[in-house]
Structure formats: C-alpha cells, structure tokens
C-alpha positions in Angstrom: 94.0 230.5 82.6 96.7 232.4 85.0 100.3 230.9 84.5 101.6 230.6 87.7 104.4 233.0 88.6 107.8 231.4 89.5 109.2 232.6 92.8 111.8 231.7 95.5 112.5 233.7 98.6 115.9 234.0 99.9 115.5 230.9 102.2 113.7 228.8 99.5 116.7 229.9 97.2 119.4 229.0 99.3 117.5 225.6 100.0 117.4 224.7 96.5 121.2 225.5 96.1 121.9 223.2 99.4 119.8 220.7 97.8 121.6 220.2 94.7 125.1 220.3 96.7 124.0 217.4 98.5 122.6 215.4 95.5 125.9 216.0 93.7 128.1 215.2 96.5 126.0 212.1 97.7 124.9 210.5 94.4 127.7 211.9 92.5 125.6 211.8 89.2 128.4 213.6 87.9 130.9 211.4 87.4 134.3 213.8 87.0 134.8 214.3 90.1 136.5 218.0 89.6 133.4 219.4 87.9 131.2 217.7 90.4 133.6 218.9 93.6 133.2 222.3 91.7 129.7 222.9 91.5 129.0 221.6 94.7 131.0 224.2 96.2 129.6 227.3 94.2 126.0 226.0 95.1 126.9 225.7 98.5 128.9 229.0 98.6 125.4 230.5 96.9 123.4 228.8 99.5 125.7 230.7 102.4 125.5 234.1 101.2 121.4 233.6 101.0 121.5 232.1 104.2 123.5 235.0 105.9 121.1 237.3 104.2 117.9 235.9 105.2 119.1 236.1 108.8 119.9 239.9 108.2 116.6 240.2 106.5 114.6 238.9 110.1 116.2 241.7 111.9 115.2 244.5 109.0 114.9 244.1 105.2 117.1 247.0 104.6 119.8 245.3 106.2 120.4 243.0 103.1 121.2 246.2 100.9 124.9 247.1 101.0 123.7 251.2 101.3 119.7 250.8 103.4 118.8 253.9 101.7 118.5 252.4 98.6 116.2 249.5 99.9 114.4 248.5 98.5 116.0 248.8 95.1 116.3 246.0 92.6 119.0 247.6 90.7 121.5 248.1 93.9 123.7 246.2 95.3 123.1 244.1 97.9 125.6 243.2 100.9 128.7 240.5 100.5 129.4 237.5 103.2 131.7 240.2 104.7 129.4 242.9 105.3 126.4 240.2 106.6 128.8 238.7 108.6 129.7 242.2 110.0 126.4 243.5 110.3 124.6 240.4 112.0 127.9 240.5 114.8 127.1 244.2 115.4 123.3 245.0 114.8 122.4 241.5 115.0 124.3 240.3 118.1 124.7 237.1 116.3 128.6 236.2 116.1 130.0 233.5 114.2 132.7 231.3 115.7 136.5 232.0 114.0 136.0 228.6 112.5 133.1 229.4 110.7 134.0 232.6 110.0 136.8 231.5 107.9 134.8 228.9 106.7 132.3 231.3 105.4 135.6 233.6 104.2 137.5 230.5 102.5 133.9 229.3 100.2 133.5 233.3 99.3 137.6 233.3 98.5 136.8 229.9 96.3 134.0 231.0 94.6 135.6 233.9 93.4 138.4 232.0 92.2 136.1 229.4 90.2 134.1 232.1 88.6 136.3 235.3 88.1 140.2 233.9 87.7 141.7 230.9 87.9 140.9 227.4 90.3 143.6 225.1 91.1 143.3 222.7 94.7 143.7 219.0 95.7 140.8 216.7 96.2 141.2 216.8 99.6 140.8 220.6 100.1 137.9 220.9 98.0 136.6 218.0 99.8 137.2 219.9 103.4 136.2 223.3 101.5 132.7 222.0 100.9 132.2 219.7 103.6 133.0 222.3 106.3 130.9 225.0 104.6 127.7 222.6 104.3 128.1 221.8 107.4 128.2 225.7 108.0 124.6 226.0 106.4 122.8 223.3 107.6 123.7 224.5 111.3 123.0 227.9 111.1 119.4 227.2 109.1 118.7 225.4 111.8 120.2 227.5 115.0 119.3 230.8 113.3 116.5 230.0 110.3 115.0 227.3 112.4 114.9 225.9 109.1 116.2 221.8 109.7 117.6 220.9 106.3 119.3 217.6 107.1 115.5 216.5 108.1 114.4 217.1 104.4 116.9 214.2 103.4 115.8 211.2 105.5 112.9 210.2 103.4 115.2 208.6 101.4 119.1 207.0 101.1 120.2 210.9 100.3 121.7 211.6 103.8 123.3 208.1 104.5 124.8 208.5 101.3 126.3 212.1 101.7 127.7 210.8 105.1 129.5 207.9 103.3 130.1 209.7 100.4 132.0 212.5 102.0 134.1 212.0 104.5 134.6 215.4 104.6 131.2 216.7 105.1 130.6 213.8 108.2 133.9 214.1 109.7 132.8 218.2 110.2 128.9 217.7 110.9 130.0 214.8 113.4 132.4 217.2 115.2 130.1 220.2 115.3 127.2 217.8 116.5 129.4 216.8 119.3 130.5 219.8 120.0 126.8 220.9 120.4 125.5 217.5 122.7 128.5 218.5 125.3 127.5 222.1 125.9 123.9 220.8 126.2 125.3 218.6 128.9 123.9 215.3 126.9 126.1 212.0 127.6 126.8 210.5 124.4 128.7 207.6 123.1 129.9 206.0 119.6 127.4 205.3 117.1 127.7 201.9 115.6 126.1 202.9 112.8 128.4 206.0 111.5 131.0 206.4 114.2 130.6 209.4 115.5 130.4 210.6 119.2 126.8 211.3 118.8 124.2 209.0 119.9 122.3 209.8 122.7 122.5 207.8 125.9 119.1 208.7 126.9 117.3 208.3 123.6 119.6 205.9 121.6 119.5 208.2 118.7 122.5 209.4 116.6 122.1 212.9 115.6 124.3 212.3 113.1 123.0 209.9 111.1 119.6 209.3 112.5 119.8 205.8 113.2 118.4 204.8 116.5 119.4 201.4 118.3 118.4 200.5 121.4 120.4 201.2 124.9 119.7 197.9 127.1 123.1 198.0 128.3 123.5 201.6 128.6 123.7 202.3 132.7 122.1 205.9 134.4 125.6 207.6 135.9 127.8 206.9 132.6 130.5 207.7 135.0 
C-alpha cells in the first residue's frame, strides 16, 4: 500500500498558519494569554510572508527566490517581506497601502524579536500587532489570491467568536471593510449585530460579521 505523501503549497501553508491564529485568538484554548498573543502573531506573521510569496509566485516562480538564477533551488534563499513587497510594487504593479506596508514591516520586526532576541510589549499592542496583520492577510488572499478565508470560518461560531474575542482584529477588518463598501459606492449603515459601518443597504448583509437582517425600513435615496 502507497503512504500518502504529506504536502502543502505555499497558499495551503499560509492557510493553515491563518487558521490556527484565528483558533487561538477566538477560542483562546490557551489560556496565558502572552503565550497565546505570542503564537498567534508568529503564525500570522508566517502566514504573511507565504501569502506575499504566493502572489510573487503567479507572476513567475523565480520571483520567490531572493537571486532567480538559483530557482529553482531548495538549498537557496528565498525572498524576505521586504524584497516581496519590493518586487510585487515594481514587477508586479501591485502596491501596498503605507498602512499595510508597515503593517507587514511591524509583524516581520516582531517576529524577529520573538524568535531571535528579546520580546517585551503591552497587551494592547500585541493585540493591534496581530489584529491589524490578520486583517492584512485575509484581504489580500482575497483581493490578490482570490482565496476568501473569512468564508472558511462561518460553518461554525469561529468567526463570531474572533470578532468578540478581539477587538483588535474587528475594530481593523470593520474599518478596512468600510473603507472598501465606500470606494465601491455601496450605502451602508450600522450593523446591529457587530457595530460596524458595514451592512448593506441593498442586501441587508454585514460584511463583517455575516449576519443578515432584514431592511423594511430602509428607504431608496439614503440621502
């Protein structure tokens, strides 16, 4: 009998990182809250750098190599969130926002902190560190991966239970959600459900949170 091989592409990996992120940050299984604030933001920092990659990776493989003449080479190096981040703005045309581009620069700083020196914070930075750089990769699977990972939490309480969980994480998502509805012209009012300015007039569904209520009252011309 063949034993079946274990494999994870770069977009599978970064998925399962993002997924144990949220199940640490929602369920908090973990119950110091340090060590669980601190492996949620490696995993999601992991999850980032993947995610970056795999983007470079749709444009060329060699991309993902920190010298392409070495692709594709197990035993080189492979490019940092600077470099991807570099490379997808110039080769790619694809140019992060300077909030998310220190986002992206603030998880790498962190990481490297937690694993190579030494890691001191408050609870509420490493609460914004790793609610803003979720929030990161769960947009730009989606805008640039057309990968929805939010959608892969709804079977269950997971996602209702991040969003209360971490006010961090919601706070960001919400903002970036409405930030998205306005430039897509959408009218959009307060959810009653999680608050934020992102339930649809027209469809009566909160892209935040996914509830859905219905609109009776809500008028045509908003204005």
């Amino acid at each position: 009998m063949t034993t079946p091989s274990i494999e994870f592409t770069l977009i599978q990996n970064a998925l399962d990182s993002i997924e144990r992120a949220v199940e640490l940050l929602a369920w908090q299984e973990v119950t110091n809250e340090g060590s669980r604030l601190k492996q949620a933001i490696l995993l999601t920092a992991h999850a980032t750098e993947l995610l970056l990659k795999e983007r470079l990776r749709r444009i060329h493989p060699s991309l993902v190599w920190e010298d392409v003449d070495k692709y594709p080479r197990l035993d080189a190096r492979t490019v940092g969130v600077d470099k991807a981040v570099h490379r997808l703005k110039q080769i790619g045309n694809i140019s992060l926002s300077d909030a998310d581009a220190a986002t992206v620069k603030s998880l790498r700083n962190t990481r490297n902190a937690i694993e190579h020196f030494h890691w001191q914070t408050s609870r509420a930075e490493a609460n914004a560190i790793v609610g803003q750089g979720l929030s990161f990769a769960i947009h730009f699977a989606k805008t640039e991966l057309q990968t929805d990972i939010a959608y892969r939490f709804r079977d269950d309480d997971t996602w209702d239970q991040l969003l209360s969980q971490n006010y961090a994480f919601a706070h960001a998502h919400g903002e970036r959600i409405e930030r998205a509805m306005a430039a897509e012209g959408k009218f959009v009012q307060e959810c009653s459900f999680c608050n934020a300015m992102a339930q649809d007039m027209t469809t009566g569904a909160c892209s935040l949170c996914g509830h859905w209520e219905s609109l009776e009252e809500a008028v045509e011309d908003p204005f």
